[in-house]
N, C-alpha and C positions, 0 to 999 in steps of 0.2 A: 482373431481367427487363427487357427492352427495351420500350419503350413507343411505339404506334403513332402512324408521322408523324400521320396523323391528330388523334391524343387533343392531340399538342404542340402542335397547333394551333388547338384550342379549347379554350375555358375554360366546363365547365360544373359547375354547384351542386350538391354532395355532400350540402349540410344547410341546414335552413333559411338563408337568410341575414334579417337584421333592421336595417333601418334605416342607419344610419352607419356603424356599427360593420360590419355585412355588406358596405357598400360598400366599404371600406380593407380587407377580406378580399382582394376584387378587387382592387383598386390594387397592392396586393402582389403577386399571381400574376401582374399583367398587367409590374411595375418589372422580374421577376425570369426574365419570357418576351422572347423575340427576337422572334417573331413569330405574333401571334396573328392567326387569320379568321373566328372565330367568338366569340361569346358566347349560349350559353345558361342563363338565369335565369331560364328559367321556374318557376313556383307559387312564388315567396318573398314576403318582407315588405318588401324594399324599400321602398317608400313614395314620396313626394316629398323626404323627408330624401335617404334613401341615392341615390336617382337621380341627386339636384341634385348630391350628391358627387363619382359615379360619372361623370356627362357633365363637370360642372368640372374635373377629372383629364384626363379625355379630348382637352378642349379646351386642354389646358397645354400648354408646347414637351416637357414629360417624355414625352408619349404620342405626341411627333409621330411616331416609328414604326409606330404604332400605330391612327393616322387611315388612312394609306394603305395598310393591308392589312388590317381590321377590313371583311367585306364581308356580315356579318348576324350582326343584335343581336337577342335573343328577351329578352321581357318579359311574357310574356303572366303572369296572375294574378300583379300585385306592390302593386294596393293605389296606380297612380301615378292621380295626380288633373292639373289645370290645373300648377301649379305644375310640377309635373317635366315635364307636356310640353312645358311652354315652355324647359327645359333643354336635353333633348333636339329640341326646334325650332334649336335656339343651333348644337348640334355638326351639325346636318344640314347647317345652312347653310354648313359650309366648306368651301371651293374644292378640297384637299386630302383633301378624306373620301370613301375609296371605297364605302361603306357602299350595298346595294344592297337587302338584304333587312332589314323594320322588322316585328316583329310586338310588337304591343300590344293583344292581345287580353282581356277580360275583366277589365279594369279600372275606376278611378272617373272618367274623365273627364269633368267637366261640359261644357255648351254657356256657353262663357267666349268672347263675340264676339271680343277680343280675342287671345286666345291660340290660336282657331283658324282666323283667318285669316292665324296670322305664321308657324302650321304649316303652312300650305297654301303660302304663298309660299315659304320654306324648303322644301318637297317640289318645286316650282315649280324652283328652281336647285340641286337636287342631280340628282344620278344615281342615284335608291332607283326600283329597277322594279319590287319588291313590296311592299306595305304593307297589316297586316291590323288590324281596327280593331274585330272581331267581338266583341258580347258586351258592348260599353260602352252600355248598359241607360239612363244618363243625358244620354247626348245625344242620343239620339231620332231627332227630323225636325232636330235643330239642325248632325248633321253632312252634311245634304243643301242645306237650307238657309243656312247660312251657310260651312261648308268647302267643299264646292262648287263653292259659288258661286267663291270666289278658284283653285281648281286648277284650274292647268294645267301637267301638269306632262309634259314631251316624253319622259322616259325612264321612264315608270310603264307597268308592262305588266299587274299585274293586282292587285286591290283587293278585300278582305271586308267585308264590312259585314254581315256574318250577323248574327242574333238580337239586335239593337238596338232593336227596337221601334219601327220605320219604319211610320209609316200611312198610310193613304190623302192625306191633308193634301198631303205634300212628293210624291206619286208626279207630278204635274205638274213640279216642279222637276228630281228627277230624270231625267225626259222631255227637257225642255227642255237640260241639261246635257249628256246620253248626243249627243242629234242636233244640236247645234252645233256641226259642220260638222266638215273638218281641223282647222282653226285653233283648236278650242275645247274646251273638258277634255278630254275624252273619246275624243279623237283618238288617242292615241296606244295605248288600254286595248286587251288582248286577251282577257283573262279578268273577270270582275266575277261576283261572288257575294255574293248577297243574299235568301236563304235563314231560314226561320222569323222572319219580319218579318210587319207586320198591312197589308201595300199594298193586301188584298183583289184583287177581278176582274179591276174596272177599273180598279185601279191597275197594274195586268202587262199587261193590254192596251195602256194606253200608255205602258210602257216597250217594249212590243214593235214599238205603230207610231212611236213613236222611232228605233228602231234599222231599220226598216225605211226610213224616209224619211229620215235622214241619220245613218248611222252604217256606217260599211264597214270598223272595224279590229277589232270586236268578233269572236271566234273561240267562247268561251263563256262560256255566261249560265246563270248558275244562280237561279232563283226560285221554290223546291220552301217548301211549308209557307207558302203566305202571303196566309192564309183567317182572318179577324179573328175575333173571340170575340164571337158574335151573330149575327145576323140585316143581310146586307147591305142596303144602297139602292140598289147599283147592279150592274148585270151586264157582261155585255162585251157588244164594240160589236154583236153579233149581235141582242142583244136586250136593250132597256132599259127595259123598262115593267114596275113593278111588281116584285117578289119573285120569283125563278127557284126552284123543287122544287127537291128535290136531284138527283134525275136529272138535270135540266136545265143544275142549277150541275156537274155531275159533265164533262157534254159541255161545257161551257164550257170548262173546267180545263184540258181533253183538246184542245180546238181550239188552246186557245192555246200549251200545248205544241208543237203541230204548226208553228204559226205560226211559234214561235222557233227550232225546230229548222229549217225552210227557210231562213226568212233567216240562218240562222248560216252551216250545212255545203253549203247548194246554189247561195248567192248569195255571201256574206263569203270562203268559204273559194275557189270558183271562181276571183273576182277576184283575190283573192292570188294562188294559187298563177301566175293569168296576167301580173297585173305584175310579179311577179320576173322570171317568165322572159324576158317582152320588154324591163327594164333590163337583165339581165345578157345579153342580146344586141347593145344599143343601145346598152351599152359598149361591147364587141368591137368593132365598127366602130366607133362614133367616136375610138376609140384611133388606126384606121387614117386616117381621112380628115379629122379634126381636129386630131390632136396631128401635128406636124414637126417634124424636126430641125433644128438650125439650117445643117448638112449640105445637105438635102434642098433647104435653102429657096435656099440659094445654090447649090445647080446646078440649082434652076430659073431663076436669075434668069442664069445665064448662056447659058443655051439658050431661041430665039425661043416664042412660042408655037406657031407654026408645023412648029417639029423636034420639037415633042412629041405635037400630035398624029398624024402619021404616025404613031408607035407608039401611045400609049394616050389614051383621050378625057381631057381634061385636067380632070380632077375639080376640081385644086384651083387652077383659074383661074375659077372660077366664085362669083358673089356667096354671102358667107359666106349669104345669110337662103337662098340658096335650094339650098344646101349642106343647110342644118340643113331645111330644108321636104323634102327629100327623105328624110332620114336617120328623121325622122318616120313615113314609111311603116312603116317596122319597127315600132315599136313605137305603134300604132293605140291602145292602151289607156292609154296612159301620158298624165295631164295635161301642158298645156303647160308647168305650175311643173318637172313631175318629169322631162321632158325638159332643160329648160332646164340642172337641174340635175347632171344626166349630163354635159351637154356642158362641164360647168364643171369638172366630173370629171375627165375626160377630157382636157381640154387642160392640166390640171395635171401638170407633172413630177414632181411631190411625192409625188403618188398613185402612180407606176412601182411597180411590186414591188423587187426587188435582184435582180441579177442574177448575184452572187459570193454564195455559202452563208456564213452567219456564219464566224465563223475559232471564234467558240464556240460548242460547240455545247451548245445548253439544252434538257433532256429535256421539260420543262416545254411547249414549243413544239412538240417534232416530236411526228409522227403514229406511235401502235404499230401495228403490221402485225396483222392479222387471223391469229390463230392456227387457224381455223377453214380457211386458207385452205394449199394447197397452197406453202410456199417454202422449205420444205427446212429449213437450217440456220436460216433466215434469220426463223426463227420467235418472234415477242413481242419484235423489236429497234425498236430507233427508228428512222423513216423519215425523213430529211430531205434536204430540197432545195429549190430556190430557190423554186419556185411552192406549193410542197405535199408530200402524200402523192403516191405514185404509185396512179392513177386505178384504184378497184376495192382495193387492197389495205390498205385502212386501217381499221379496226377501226370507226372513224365509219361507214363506210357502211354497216354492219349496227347502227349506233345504239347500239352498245356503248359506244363511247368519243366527246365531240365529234371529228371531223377539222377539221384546220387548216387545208383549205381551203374548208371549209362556214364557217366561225369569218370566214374572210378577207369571204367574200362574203356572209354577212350584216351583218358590218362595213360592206362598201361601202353595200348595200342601206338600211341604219341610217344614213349620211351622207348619200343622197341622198333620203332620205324616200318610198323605196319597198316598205314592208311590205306596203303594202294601198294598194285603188283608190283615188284621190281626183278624182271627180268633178268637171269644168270649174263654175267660179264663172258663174252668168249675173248679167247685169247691165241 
């Protein structure tokens, strides 16, 4: 029986696996595989033995295959403590590791100062833009407070920290972290879930007025179940004297819901969706009136200024600053950083698409046509050509498949640091 591309390319646990011995299980399938993308190991016994194994293997020149197409490791229930996460800190941190999705859910990890701040820097210079941490019961408020505190990490898009047992204590930290600006952890998060935690009332309240007053790339926030065991002291900012009924606390609950949900979907998501569309405008033209050939530049330089304007106002005899002051009109929403850095875009050659179609052609790349869609023979083949799909018939734009030219332009978007609004710095 044939075995799906799929299955060939992940490696997941049939039977318990235990300690060392489980990990050189691994090591084996992984010596005896071409190309693995996945590992799933979730509920075994691993431990900090087999882990420290299993990432030492990893990090050898044996597995160098293996780093750069290995793009999510699952570990959730293995029993890893301090010790293997700082293994697993080691492999994160190389330059070489595609690795993108980390789950390490429901483990022993302690609050070890040491070893999770050398996680968080390692998180900090890789490219993992999922990481779940839900369910490690023994770091508490320690992975708000001291992990935190060090990430920053630019390519993390969405983070668990479910059922840790987060209190009231670090909910100011967390605050402080979430609304610290672009430039500051939290900047680049789209999702955050932190869910059946003890943050109580007032601790969701100011994670909410956090992300109201300085957080614009959060899309959504989950903070469902996180009513401590007792009687609180404190209520939300509506009302803070004394003990709230439970009616009272019930409308609390219910306001602050509403809260989060505005500033997500009516405020976070609006300004997205407006500064893409004004970068990927504010390319277009600056493609035209920034980037020259070296062609263009020497037949203007042999024609006066004078023979040029008879025909066309001479755009590109004008000072570059007020070139770029002009080109800003278009896009009104965009910071002066996220202009700046279009135009940087823009006058790079580097950036051009190609303009001759591969001579190979990699199925992997091109877009499959929408079967859904009227073309005849021409039905589930690969679309390829120099810009993309052809506009409308690509299986991507009914969200079935990604399209490769959505893939292109959230690429650009992702280089110029335009996902989400970023707010002019005042000074």
């Amino acid at each position: 029986m044939a075995i799906p591309i799929t299955s060939r390319s992940t490696i997941a646990s049939k039977e318990i696996l235990e300690g060392t011995e489980g990990a050189h299980t691994i090591i084996s399938q992984l010596n005896s595989s071409r190309s693995i993308t996945k590992l799933k190991l979730n509920n075994n016994r691993l431990g900090d033995d087999g882990v420290s194994a299993l990432f030492t293997y990893l990090k050898s020149p044996a597995a160098s295959r293996h780093r750069s197409s290995i793009s999510e490791i699952h570990l959730n229930d293995n029993g890893i403590g301090c010790r293997g996460l700082r293994h697993i800190a080691d492999y994160v941190n190389g330059n070489e590791v595609a690795l993108k999705t980390l789950w390490l859910a429901n483990n022993t990890i302690e609050p070890d100062t040491d070893v999770l701040a050398w996680f968080a820097t390692t998180v900090n210079h890789s490219r993992l833009e999922f990481l779940s941490l839900t369910g490690n019961h023994k770091l508490g408020d320690a992975v708000v407070e001291i992990f935190f505190r060090h990430l920053r990490a630019p390519y993390l898009r969405e983070l668990h920290i479910n059922t840790m047992g987060l209190t009231a204590r670090c909910a100011s930290a967390l605050a402080k972290w979430i609304s610290s600006g672009h430039t500051g952890g939290a900047y680049s998060l789209h999702t955050l879930k932190c869910n059946g935690n003890n943050l109580g009332i007032k601790g969701v309240w100011e994670v909410i007025h956090a992300i109201e007053t300085g957080n614009w790339s959060l899309m959504n926030v989950e903070m469902y179940a996180n009513q401590p065991a007792g009687i609180e002291n404190d209520s939300s900012p509506i009302q803070q004297s004394g003990h709230l009924p439970s009616s009272e606390m019930e409308v609390s609950w219910k306001d602050a819901e509403h809260a989060l949900r505005r500033v997500l979907h009516r405020r976070n998501a609006y300004w997205k969706r407006q500064v893409e569309l004004e970068a990927l405008s504010l390319l277009k033209y600056s493609r035209t009136l920034i980037l020259r050939s070296k062609a263009s530049l020497s037949s203007a330089d042999e024609h006066p200024i004078s023979d040029l304007t008879s025909k066309s106002f001479p755009f590109h005899n004008l000072p570059m600053e007020l070139r770029l002051h002009i080109l800003a009109v278009l896009a009104p929403s965009l910071s002066c950083a996220q202009r700046t850095r279009i135009y940087d875009y823009a006058a790079d050659l580097s950036t051009l698409p190609q303009l001759l179609p591969r001579l190979r052609r990699d199925i992997g790349r091109g877009c499959v046509a929408d079967p859904s869609r009227a073309l005849g023979a021409s039905v589930g083949f690969t679309l390829y050509s120099s810009g993309g799909c052809a506009e409308g018939k690509c299986m991507g734009t009914g969200n079935s498949l990604v399209c490769r030219r959505d893939a292109e332009r959230a690429k650009f978007l992702e280089a110029v640091g335009c996902r989400a609004y970023e707010p002019e710095c005042v000074t």
